[in-house]
N, C-alpha and C positions, 0 to 999 in steps of 0.2 A: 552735527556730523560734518565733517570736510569732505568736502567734493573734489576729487585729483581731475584734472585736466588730461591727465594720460594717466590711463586705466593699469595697475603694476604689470609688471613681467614682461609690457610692451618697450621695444624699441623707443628711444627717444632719438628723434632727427633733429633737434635743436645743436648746433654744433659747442654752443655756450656748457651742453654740459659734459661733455668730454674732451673738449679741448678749452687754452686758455691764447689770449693776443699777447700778442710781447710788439713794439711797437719797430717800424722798419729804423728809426732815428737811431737805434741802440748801436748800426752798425758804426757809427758816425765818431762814436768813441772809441773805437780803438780795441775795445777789451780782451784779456788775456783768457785764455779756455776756461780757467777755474769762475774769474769773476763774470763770464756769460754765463754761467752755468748759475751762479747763485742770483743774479739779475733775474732770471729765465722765470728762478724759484719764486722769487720778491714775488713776479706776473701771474703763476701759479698758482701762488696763495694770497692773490688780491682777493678783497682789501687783506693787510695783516695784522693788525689787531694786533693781540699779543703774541704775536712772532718772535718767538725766543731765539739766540744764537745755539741753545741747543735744538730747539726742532729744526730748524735751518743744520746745523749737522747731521743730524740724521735725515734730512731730507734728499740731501746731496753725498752725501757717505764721505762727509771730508772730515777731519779732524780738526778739532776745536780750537786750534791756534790758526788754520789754516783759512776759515772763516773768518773769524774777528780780523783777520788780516785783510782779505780781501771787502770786505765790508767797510774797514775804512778806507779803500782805495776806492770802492763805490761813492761813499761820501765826501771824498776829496774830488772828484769828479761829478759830483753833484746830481748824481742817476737817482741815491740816495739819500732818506735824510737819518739823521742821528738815531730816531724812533723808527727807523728798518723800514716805514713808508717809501713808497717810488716818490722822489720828487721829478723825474722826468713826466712829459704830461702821457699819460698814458689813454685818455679817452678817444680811444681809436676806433671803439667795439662801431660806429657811427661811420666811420671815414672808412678809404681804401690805406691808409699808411699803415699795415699791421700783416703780420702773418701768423700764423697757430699753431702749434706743435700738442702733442696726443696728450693728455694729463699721465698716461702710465711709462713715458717715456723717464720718467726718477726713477721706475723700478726697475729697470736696464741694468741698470750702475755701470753707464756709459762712460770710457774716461772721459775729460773735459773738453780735448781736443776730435775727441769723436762725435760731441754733442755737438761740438760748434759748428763741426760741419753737415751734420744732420740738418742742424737748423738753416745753415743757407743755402742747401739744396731745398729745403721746405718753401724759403724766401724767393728762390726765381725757378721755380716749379709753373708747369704750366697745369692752371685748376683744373680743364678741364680733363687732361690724360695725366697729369701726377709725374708729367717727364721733364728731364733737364738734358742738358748735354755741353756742363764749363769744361775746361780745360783743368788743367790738375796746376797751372800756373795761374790759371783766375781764381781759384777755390783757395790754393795757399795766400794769393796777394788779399782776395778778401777776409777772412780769416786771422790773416795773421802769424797763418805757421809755414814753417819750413817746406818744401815739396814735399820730401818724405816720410814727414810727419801728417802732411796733405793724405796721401798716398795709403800709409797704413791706418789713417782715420777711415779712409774710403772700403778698404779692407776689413775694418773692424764692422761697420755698418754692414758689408754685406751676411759676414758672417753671421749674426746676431740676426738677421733675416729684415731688415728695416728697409732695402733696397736692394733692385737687381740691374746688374750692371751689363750693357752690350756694346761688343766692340762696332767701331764702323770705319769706313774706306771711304775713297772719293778718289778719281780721277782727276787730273790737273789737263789743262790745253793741249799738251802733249801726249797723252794719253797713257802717263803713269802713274800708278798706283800708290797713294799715300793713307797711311792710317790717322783718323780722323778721333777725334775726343769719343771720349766714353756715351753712352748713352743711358741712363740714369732714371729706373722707375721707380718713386716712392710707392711701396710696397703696403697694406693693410696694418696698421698698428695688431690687429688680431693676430696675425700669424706671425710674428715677432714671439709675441706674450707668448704663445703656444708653445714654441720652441724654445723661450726659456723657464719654461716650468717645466716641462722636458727634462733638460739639461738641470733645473734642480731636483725633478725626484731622481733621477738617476743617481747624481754626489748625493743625494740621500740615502738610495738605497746601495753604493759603496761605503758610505758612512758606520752603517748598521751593519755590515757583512764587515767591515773591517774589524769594530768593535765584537763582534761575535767569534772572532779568530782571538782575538787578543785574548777572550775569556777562556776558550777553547786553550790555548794555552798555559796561560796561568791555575787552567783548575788540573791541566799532565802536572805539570813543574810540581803542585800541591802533592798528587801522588804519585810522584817518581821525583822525590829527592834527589840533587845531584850530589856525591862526594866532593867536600873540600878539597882541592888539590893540594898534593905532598907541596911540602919547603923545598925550594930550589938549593943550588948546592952553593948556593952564591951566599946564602941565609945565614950567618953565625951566630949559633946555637951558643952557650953555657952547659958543658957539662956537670952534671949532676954528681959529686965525690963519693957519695952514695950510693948512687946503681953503678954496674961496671960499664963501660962503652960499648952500644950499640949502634947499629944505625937504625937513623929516622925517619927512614921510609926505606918500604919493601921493594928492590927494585924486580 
């Protein structure tokens, strides 16, 4: 008989098995939303074994040209190697150069530029209160993206419930009022998931009411046949030598 270490249905406090490291170096390269995003995956699903190009699309919800693409832009920068292995050094779990992000964060289906920044608010978060407070020009500089793109990444996150955001103020020498950088709590990866299972039984149970209309309909139309409508007058008919001339519809 096997002996468990933790008894089931108990809580497990090892962070190893609900979250994965992705290593701080990764920011050093440069990467574009899409190819952090499959990087992040590579970390996820260490080791990868037989890491298909298609599990790796279905993992990250990208389309199958869109990966193999990024993939060798990974390997041509040498994060990856040919065989979908990290060739960056990844043994971090030991060191402070790493940061973690939730394992259920794939099933978001975060866009790319909303992950990225997910993640570097995870990256200079403070452990012990889960707060940041960058600027919306240091988040886009580190990143990579546009301000506004910065901006409605930051927007996307709140929505989806991943982070709550607080404005703040500060006085200058003079004694005026200026508004000060967001203040930025990473939020419980639970009450994310919560609220998108939510948001999917709900498009499910529109889904089901939708389809229920549509049969409701199709089984009237079934009985109550509509008449074909008369020939327009636009229509040239061939009269028939045979019968005398009539008209062709009753007006």
């Amino acid at each position: 008989m096997i002996r468990r270490s933790t008894p089931i249905g108990w809580p497990r406090r090892d962070p190893r098995h609900y979250r994965f490291a992705i290593p701080n170096a990764v920011w050093d390269y440069h990467l574009k939303p899409a190819e952090f995003v499959i990087f992040s995956y590579l970390c996820y699903h260490r080791p990868p074994g037989t890491l298909t190009p298609e599990v790796i699309t279905t993992g990250v919800h990208m389309t199958s040209s869109t990966v193999k693409k990024h993939l060798g832009t990974l390997v041509d920068k040498e994060l990856v190697t040919a065989e979908r292995s990290l060739a960056l050094d990844v043994q971090c779990i030991t060191s402070e150069k790493f940061f973690t992000l939730p394992n259920e964060v794939f099933l978001l289906r975060l866009p790319p530029s909303a992950f990225m920044v997910y993640a570097y608010l995870l990256l200079i978060e403070d452990r012990r209160t889960h707060t940041c407070h960058p600027s919306y020009n240091t988040i886009a500089t580190a990143t990579g993206l546009a301000k506004n793109t910065a901006m409605k990444s930051i927007n996307t996150l709140l929505e989806v419930g991943l982070i709550a955001v607080e404005s703040s103020s500060y006085f200058d020498k003079r004694g005026m009022k200026w508004k000060g950088n967001n203040l930025y709590t990473i939020l419980p990866m639970r009450a994310a998931m919560d609220t998108f299972y939510q948001r999917q039984l709900h498009q499910l149970e529109l889904d089901v009411e939708h389809r229920r209309v549509l049969r409701q309909q199709a089984e009237y139309d079934r009985r109550h046949p509509r008449a074909a409508p008369c020939a327009t007058d636009t229509v040239q008919t061939t009269p028939d030598p045979a019968q005398p001339c009539s008209k062709l519809c009753a007006r």
